[in-house]
C-alpha positions as CSV (number, residue, x, y, z in Angstrom):
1,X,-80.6,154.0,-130.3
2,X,-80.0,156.5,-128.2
3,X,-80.8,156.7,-123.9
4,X,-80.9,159.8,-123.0
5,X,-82.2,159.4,-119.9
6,X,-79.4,158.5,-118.3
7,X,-77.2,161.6,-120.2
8,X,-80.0,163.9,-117.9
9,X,-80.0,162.3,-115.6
10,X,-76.2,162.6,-115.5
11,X,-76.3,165.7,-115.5
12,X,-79.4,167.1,-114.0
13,X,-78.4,165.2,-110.8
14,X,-74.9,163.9,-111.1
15,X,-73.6,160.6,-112.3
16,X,-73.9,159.0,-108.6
17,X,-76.8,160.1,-107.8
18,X,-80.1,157.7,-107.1
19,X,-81.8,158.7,-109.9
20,X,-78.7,158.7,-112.3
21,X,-78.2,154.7,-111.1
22,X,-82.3,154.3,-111.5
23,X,-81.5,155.4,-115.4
24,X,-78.8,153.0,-116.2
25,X,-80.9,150.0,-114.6
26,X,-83.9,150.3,-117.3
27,X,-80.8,151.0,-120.3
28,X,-79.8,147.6,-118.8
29,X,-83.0,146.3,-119.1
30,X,-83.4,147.4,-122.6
31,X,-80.2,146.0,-123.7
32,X,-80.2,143.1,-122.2
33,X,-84.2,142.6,-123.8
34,X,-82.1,143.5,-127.0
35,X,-79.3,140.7,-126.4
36,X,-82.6,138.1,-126.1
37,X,-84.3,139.1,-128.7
38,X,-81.5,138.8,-131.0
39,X,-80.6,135.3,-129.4
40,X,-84.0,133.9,-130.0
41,X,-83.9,134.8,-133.5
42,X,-80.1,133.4,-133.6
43,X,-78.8,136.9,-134.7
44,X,-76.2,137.7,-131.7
45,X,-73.6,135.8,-133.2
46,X,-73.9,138.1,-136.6
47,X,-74.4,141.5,-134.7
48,X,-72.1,144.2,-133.7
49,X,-72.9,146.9,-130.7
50,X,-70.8,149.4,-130.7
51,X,-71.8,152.1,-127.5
52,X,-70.0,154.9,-127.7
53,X,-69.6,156.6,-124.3
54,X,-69.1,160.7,-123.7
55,X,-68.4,162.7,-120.5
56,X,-69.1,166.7,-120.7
């Protein structure tokens, strides 16, 4: 999966700006919907995130 709202945000507005913080709330959101759904299917204990994190 890939957010790349948050990477434009980034760098469309800069990463402290409102709408930069706005971004990573609803990738939060996602993931944690992601975390649930795997619980409630008793998956999370077998799965591995890995989220690799860039700057430019």
């Amino acid at each position: 999966m890939y957010f790349e709202a948050v990477d434009h945000a980034g760098h469309d507005c800069g990463p402290t700006a409102p709408e930069t913080q706005a971004a990573l709330k609803k990738v939060d959101a996602a993931l944690s919907a992601l975390r649930d759904g795997l619980e409630a299917q008793d998956l999370w204990d077998q799965t591995q995130l890995i989220a690799p994190l860039t700057t430019a």
